[in-house]
N, C-alpha and C positions, 0 to 999 in steps of 0.2 A: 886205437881205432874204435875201441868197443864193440869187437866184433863177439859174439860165443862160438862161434860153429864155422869152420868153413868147409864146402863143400869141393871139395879136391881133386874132381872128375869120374871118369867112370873105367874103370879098371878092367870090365871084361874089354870094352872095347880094342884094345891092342894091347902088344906087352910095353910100347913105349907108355899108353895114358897109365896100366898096373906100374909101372916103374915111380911113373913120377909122382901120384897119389902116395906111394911107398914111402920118397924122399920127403914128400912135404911132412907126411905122417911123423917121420923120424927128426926132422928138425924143430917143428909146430910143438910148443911145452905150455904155454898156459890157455890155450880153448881145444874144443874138440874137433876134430876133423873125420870126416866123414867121406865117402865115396857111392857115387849111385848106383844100382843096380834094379834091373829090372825082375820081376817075380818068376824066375827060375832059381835052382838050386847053384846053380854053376856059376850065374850072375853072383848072387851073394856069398857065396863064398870065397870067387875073386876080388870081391870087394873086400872081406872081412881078412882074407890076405895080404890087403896091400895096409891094412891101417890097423890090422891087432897089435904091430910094436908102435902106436903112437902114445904119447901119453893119455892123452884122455880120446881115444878112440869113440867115435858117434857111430854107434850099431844099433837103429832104433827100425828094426822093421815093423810096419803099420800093418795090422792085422788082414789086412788083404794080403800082403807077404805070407805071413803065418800060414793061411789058408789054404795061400794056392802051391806051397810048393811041399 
């Protein structure tokens, strides 16, 4: 499809959208996948939970992340 990145939901939202970002992260092998998360610490670290076993995990927080948490 040509795709690089897919964006695989948002993981604080419930434990079902954390789940399934999870599965996709673990199946998904040749792009990155990624999970969104708003500029809290809690946010992003449910996110980086549900997609640090993917293979190429998309962890790019934008320096307004950096900043604010």
């Amino acid at each position: 499809m040509g795709v690089d990145i897919i964006e695989a939901g948002f993981p604080a939202a419930s434990q079902g959208d954390f789940e399934a970002v999870q599965a996709i992260s673990g199946k998904i092998k040749n792009i990155q996948v990624a999970g969104l998360a708003r500029t809290s610490k809690e946010d992003i670290d449910r996110a980086w939970g549900a997609i640090k076993g993917a293979a190429h995990p998309g962890y790019i927080p934008s320096s307004l992340h950096r900043t604010s948490i």
